[in-house]
N, C-alpha and C positions, 0 to 999 in steps of 0.2 A: 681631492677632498677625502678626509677619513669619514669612516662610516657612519653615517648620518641618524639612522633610528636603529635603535634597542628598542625592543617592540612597540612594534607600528599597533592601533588599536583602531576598533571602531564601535559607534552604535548606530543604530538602527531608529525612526520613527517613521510617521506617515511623510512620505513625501521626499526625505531626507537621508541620506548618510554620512555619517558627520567622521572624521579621521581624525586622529590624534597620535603624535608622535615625538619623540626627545628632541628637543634642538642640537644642530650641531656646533661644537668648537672648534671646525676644524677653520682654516686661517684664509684667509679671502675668499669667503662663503655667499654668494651674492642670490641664490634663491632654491627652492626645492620643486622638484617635478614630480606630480603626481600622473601615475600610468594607472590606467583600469581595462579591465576586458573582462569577457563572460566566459571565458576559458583561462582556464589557469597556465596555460603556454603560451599565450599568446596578448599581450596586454601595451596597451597605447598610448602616448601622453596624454592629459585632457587637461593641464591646468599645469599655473605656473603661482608658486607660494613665496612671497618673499623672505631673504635670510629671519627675520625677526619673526615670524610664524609659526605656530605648529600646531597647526586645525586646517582643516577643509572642509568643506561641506557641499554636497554630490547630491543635488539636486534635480539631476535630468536624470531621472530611474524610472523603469517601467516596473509595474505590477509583477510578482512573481520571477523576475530577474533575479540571479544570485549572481552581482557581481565583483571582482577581483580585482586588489588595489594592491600595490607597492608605491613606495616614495624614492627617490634620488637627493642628494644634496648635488649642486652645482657652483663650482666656484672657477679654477683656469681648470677643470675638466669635470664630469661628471663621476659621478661615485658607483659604485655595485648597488643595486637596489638594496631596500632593505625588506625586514623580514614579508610575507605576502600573508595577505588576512581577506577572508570574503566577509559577505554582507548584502542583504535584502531589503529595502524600504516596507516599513507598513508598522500599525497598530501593535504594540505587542503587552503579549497577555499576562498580567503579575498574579501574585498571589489576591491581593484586592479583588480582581475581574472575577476569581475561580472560586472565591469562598461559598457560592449557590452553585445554583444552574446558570448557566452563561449560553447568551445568545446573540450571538452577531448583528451587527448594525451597516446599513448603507454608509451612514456619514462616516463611520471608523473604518470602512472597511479600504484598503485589504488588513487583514491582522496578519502575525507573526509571532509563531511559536517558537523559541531558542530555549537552548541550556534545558532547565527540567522548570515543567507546571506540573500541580497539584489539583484537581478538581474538586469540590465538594459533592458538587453533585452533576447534571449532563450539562454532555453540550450541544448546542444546535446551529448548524452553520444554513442560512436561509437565503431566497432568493434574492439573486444582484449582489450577493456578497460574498469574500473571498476570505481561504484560512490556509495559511502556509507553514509547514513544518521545516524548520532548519536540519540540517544534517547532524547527526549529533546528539539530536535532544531527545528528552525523558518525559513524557506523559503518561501521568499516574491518575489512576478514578480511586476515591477512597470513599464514595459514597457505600455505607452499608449493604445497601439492598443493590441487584443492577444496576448499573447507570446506562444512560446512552448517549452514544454519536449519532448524530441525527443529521443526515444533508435533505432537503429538501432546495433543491436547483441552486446551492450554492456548490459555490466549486470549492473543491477541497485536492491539495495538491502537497502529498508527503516524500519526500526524495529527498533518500538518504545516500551515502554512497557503502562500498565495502569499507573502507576505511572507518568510516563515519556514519555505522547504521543510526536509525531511530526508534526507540522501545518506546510501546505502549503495555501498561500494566493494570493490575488494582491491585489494592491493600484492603478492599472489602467485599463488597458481593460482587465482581468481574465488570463487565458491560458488553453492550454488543455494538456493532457496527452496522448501521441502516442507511442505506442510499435511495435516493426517490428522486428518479429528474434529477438526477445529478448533472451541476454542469459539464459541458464539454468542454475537455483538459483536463480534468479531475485524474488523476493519477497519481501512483503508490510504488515507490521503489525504497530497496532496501530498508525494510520495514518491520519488525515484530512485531504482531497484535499477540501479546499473553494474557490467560484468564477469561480469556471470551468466553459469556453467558449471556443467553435470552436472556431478555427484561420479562415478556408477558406469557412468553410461548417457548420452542425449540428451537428459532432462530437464533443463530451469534453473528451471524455476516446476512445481513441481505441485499442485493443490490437489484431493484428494479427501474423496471421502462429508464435504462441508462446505459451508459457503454465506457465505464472507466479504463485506465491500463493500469496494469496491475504486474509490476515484475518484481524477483526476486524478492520476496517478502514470506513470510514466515504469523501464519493462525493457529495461535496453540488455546485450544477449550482450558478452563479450569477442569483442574483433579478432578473436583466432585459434581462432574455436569452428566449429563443422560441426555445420552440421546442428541446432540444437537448437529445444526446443519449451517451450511454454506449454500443460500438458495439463491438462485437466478431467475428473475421474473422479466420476461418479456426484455432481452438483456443483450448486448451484441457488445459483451467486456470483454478486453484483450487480455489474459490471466497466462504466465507466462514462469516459468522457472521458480513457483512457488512450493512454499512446504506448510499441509495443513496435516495437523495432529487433534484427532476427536471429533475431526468435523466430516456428517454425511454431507456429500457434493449433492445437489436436488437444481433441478433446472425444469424451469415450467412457462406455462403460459406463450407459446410460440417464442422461435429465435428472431433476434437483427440477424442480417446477413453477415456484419465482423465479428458475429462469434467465434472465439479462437480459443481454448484452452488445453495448452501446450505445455510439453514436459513440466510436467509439477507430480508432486509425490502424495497422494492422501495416505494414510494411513490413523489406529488407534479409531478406525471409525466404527459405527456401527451397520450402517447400510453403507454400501460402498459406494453406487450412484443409483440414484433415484432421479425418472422423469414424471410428470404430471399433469392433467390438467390440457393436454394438445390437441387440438380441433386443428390449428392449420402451423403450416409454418414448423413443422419438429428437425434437429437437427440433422445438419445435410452433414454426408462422409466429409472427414478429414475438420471438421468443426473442433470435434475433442480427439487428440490425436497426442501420442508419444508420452502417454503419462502412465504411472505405474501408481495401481490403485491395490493396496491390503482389502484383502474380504476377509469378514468375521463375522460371515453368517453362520445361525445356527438352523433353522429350518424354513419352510416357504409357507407358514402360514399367515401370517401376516408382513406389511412391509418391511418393518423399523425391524424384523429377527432374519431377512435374507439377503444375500449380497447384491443382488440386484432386484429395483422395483418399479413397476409402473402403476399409477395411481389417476385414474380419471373417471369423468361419468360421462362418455362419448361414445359411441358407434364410429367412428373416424377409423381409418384405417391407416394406421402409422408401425414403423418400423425403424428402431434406434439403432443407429448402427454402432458396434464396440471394435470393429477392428482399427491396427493401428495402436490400441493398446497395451498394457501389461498389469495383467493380474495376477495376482498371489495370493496362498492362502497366511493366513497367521504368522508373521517373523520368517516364512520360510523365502527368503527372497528370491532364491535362486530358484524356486520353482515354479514352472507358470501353470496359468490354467487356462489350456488351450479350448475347449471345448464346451458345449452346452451344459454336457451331464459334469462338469467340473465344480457349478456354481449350484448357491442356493438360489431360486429365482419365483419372485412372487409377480403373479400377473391377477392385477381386479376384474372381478368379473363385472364390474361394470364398465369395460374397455374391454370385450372380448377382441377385437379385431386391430390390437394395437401392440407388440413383441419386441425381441430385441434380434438383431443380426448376428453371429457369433463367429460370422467370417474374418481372419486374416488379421486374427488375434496376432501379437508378440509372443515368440517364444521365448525371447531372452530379454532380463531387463534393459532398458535405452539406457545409453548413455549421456551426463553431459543434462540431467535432468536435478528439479528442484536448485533452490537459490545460491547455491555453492560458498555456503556461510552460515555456522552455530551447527548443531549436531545432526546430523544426516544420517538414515537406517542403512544407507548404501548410495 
């Protein structure tokens, strides 16, 4: 048979994946064979379309599946596939849904975000229901003032690839990103969050009592933000090969045990990492490990002007351990700062009996760190 589809399409609803494709002409054409798989090398026959056909519709799909179709035509022998397209079943979000605030539903849910949406104002993804980002796609906040992401124990699941990252942006006052109970599977790969700004306060990222994974993604504050943070509240999130620009890292409220924050690169911030708030449970060695943090402290008299800070109102007697890191002063990359008397360091005196370890710092920066994609300081 001669080749069958000139581009193969699809779309997407709750429930459904529906195919479409060119019929062929080619000369004792007796039916067309649809292959699918969840990996793009590897994809299976599931169905058989007769010659006069050119739809299908992929019905046995599970939530959060991205997966991968090609067609065949079949006449005295099989064709070369044609071209290969993926695709997710669920809810998907128009310009209609986004013109307010948009808040997810049980009966719609799972949704599905492709191509680019516009928001007017936040969004809030709520419990027992789900919000999936395609690889690819462009989510923009144009609400004037902040807007927000808002998970409260729904699951939120953005995976992009290198190929195929995902930008999140604004066209007006930024937004932040807030997790609360966030489901488990919630996870963030190849990702830009740009523009991030608190809505009420100095958060732009917070993820509490939750444990997302978070790789190879990219938090960049807006230009004209002060001050703001990346905080972890009572939080056991796997944070991996990221790159945050503007944002203090702050981690409080005791750890989960899968706390892992690995090679990722902070810098542009103002406090470098700040802990707080620890009565029991503070992070155990090798928890935050391989990452290389900019300091731009200026002195140690309060937290938010020194490179490192601990803030609580405890008697507890805690000790944060920093080695296994890499610090630098201001753009100078190459040089580290091995030692106590290197940093600015503010300790509360209402936490006398609470410090930082300053053993077995890096002396050179790691390799092989931050998302390895869009502008890197090194």
């Amino acid at each position: 048979c001669k080749e069958p589809t000139i581009a193969l399409s699809s779309s997407g609803a709750k429930g459904t994946i529906t195919l479409s494709w060119e019929t062929s002409d080619a000369k004792n054409l007796t039916s067309y064979y649809i292959y699918r798989g969840t990996n793009p090398t590897s994809l299976s026959k599931i169905a058989t379309v007769a010659a006069s056909g050119n739809t299908y519709k992929d019905s046995a799909v599970a939530d959060g599946v991205l997966y991968y179709y090609h067609v065949t035509a079949f006449g005295k022998k099989e064709s070369q596939p044609s071209n290969q397209i993926c695709n997710m079943h669920g809810t998907r979000l128009t310009e209609a849904d986004t013109g307010a605030d948009f808040t997810t539903t049980v009966d719609d849910s799972p949704y599905v975000v492709e191509n680019k949406v516009s928001f007017a104002g936040d969004l809030d993804i709520l419990e027992n229901t789900q919000l999936y980002v395609m690889p690819g796609a462009k989510v923009v906040f144009e609400k004037a003032t902040a807007a927000s992401i808002y998970v409260e124990r729904g699951l939120f699941v953005i995976r992009g690839t290198k190929a195929n990252p995902i930008y999140f942006s604004s066209t007006g006052g930024g937004y932040e990103l807030r997790m609360v109970l966030a489901a488990e599977g919630s996870q963030f790969d190849y990702t830009e969050f740009r523009d991030l700004a608190g809505t009420s306060d100095t958060r732009s990222v917070t993820i509490s009592s939750c444990s997302p994974t978070i790789s190879r993604c990219r938090f960049i504050d807006r230009a004209d933000a002060n001050a703001t943070t990346a905080s972890l509240y009572s939080s056991g999130a796997n944070i991996t090969n990221c790159f945050f620009g503007g944002l203090d890292l702050k981690i409080e409220d005791s750890v989960v045990s899968t706390l892992n924050i690995e090679s990722n690169i902070f810098v542009d911030n103002g406090t470098a990492l700040m802990f707080g708030n620890y009565t029991t449970n503070p992070p155990e060695t090798g928890m935050i490990h391989n990452n290389a943090f900019e300091c731009n402290g200026t002195s140690v008299n309060n937290y938010y002007s020194a490179d490192l800070s601990i803030v609580s109102w405890t008697s507890a007697t805690t000790v944060f351990p920093l080695g296994g890191n890499y610090f630098f002063r201001s753009d100078i990359y190459n040089t580290a700062l091995t030692e106590q008397g290197d940093f600015f360091v503010y300790y509360d005196s209402l936490c006398p009996n609470q410090t930082f370890n300053f053993d077995d710092l890096l002396t050179t920066h790691p390799t092989g760190i931050g998302p390895g994609w869009g502008t890197l300081p090194f």
